[in-house]
C-alpha positions in Angstrom: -101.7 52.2 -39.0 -99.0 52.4 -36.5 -97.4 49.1 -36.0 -95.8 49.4 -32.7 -99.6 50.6 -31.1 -101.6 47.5 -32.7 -99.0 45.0 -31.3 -99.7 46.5 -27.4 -103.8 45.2 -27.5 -102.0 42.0 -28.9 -99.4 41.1 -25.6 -101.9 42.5 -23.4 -104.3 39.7 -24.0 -101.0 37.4 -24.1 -99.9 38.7 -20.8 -103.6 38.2 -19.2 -103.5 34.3 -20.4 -100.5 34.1 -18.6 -101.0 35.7 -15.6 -104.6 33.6 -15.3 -102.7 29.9 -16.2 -99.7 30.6 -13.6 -102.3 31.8 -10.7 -104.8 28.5 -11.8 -101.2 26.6 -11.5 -101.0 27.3 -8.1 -104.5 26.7 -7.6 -104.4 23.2 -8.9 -101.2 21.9 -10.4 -101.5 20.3 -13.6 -104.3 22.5 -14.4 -102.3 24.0 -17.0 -101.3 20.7 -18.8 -104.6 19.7 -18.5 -106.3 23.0 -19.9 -104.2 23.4 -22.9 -103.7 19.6 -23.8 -105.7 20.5 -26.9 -102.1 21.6 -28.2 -102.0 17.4 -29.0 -105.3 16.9 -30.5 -105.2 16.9 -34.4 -108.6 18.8 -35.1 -107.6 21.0 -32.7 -104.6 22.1 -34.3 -106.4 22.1 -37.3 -108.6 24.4 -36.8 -106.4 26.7 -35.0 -104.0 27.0 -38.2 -107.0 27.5 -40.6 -107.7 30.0 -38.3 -104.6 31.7 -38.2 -103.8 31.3 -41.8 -107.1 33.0 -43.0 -106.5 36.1 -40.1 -103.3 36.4 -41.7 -104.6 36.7 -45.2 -106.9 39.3 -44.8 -105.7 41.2 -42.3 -102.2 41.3 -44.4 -103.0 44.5 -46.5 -104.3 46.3 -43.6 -101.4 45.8 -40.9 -98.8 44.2 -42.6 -96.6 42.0 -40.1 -98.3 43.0 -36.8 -101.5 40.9 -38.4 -99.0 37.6 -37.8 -99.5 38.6 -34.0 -103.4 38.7 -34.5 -102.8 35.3 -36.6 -101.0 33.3 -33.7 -103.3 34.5 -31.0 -106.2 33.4 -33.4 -104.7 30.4 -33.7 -104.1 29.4 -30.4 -107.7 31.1 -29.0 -109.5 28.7 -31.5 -107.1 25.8 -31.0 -107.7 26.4 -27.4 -111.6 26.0 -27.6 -112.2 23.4 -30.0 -109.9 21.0 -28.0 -111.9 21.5 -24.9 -113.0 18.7 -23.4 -117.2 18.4 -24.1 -118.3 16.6 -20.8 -117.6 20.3 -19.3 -119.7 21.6 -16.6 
């Protein structure tokens, strides 16, 4: 598997996060703060490194390195969504 090529689908999605927080930014400032304040919420955190760590594992043998990439973005994805507030429309 070529290392360099399974890294691209992985900043892609990064770069698309980004581009969709700075635009609801300007929307509503604070939004941002707001949307990701799940990065302070224990559980949250929780989850999103039991997450990452068991990514890592077993995609290891298979991709090496670039599955640390995968592992982080995991992370943060499941981090993200069990932080979410629940009283969400």
């Amino acid at each position: 598997m070529n290392g360099a090529g399974s890294l691209l689908p992985v900043l892609v999605v990064v770069a698309a996060l980004m581009i969709r927080a700075a635009i609801g930014e300007l929307r509503r400032p604070g939004s941002v703060r707001r949307q990701w304040a799940c990065a302070t919420s224990g559980p949250a955190v929780a989850a999103g490194l039991v997450a990452a760590v068991a990514v890592a594992v077993t995609g290891w043998s298979q991709a090496g390195a670039v599955t640390l990439a995968w592992a982080a973005l995991a992370g943060a994805l499941v981090a993200f969504l069990v932080g979410r507030p629940t009283n969400r429309p």
